[in-house]
N, C-alpha and C positions, 0 to 999 in steps of 0.2 A: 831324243826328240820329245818337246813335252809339248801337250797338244792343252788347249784350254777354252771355255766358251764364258765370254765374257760381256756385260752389259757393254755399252755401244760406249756409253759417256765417259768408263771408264778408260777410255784410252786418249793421249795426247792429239793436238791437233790433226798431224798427222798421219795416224794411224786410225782416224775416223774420217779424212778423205781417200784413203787407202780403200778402205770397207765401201764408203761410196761411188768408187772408179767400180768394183767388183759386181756391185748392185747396179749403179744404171747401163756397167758393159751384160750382163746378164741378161737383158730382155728388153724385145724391143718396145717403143714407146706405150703400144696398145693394149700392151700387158700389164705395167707397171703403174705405180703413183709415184708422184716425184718424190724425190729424196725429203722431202719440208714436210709432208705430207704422213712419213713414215716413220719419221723421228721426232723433230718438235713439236710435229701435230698431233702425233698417235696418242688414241686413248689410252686411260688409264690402267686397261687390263690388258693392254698390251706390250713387248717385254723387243726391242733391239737388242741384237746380240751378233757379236761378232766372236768367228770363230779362229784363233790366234793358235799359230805353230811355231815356235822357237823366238815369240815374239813379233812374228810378222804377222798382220789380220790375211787368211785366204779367204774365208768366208762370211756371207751374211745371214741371218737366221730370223723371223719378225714372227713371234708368235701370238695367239690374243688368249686370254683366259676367257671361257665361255659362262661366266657368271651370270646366274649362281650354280649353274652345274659344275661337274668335276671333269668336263671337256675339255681340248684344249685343241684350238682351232692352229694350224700352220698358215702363214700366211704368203710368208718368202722363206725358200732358202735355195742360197744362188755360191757354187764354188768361181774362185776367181781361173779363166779359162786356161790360164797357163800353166794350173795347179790340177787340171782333171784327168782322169786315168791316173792319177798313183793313189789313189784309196782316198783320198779325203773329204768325199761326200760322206762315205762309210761312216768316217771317223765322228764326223759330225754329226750323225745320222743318232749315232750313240750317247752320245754328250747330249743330244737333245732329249732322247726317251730318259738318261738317268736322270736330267733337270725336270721333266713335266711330274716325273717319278716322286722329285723332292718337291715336287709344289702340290702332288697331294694329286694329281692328276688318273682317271682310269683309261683314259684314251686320247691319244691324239688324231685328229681328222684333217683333213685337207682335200681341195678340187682341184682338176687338172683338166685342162681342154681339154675337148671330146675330139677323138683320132678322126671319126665318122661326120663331123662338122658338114655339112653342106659347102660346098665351095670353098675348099682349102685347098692350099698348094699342095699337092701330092709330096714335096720335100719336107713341107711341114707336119703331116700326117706320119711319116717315119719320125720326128723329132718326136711329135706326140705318144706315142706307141713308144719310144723308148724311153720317157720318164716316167710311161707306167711301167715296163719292166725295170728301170730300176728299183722304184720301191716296192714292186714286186718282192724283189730279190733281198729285201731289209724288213721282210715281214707287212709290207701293205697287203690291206685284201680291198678291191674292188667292191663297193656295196651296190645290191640289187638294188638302183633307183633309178627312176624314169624320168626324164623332163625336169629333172635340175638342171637349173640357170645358173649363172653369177652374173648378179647385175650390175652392169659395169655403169658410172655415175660419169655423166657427161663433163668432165673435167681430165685436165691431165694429157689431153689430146685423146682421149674417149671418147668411142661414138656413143655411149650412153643406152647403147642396145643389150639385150640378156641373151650371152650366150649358153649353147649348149653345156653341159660340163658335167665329169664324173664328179664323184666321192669317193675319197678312200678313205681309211683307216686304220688303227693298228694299235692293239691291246699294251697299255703302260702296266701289265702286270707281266708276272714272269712268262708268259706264255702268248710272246706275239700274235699266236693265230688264234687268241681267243677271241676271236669280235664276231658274234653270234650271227651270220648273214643269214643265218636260215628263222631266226627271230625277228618276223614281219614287224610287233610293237617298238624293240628295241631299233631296229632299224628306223621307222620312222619318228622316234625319237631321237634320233642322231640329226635326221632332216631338219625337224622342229627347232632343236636347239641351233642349229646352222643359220637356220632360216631369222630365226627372230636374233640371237645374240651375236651372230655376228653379221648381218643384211637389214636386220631391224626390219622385216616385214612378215 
């Protein structure tokens, strides 16, 4: 089995509607930005990747460089549903820390709806809680933050409201659980840099 993570473009027609059946089956409208949005439109520090297994794309991966820091923002990554439970989130989970590894990367960060949201389906509150136990389980640590939003832009079928949301994170050096949560400055410099480079506020 050879497993590979690869820029988006570089794959034939085909295999880059493959990657985007994956991506808009992955989450519902309120979540996402359209497909146009995340490929032809996405900025310049940011990086399509699909994650290719014997040649076939199962997943998608959208990451942003947080320049000029050496952050490295996750934005998507979504396994195709048919391909979950046999390890391939894993797989890619790895391809992804050795790639930010080679781009020079100390950490990668990422949010995930808050479990505790005010008025959420109680179904979706267990989804919620189990995407943080999985990257729990791949070395994420929860960061001590309060009243972080993601501000969703009224497009896309967005209500353009700021929701709740965690942070996590996870040390691109040898030692995933280095990400200093008990360091109030570095901690809120991970917000900082979230905040302006990749929200622009």
């Amino acid at each position: 089995m050879t497993d590979a993570l690869a820029p988006l473009e570089t794959l034939d027609t085909a295999g880059q509607e493959a990657v985007r059946a994956v991506y808009e089956a992955g989450f519902p409208p309120h979540q996402a930005s359209s497909w146009t949005s995340v490929t032809s439109e996405r900025t310049a520090d940011e990086e399509a990747l699909a994650f290719v297994v014997d040649g076939t794309p199962v997943a998608f991966v959208l990451v942003r460089s947080l320049v000029p820091t050496d952050r490295l923002f996750l934005r998507y990554l979504v396994v195709d549903e048919a391909r979950r439970g046999e390890g391939v989130g894993s797989r890619v989970w790895q391809h992804l820390v050795d790639h930010g590894r080679r781009l020079g990367a100390s950490v990668l960060v990422w949010d995930l709806e808050h479990p505790d949201e005010a008025g959420v389906d109680p179904a979706d509150t267990v989804l919620r809680r189990r995407r943080i136990t999985f990257y729990e389980r791949l070395g994420g640590v929860v960061l001590p933050v309060e009243d972080y939003t993601n501000p969703s832009l009224a497009e896309d079928g967005h209500d353009g409201a700021e929701h709740p949301m965690l942070l996590m994170a996870t040390s691109l050096g040898e030692d995933p659980s280095g990400v200093p949560t008990h360091d109030r400055a570095w901690v809120d410099g991970v917000v900082r840099d979230v905040d302006t480079h990749r929200w622009g506020r």
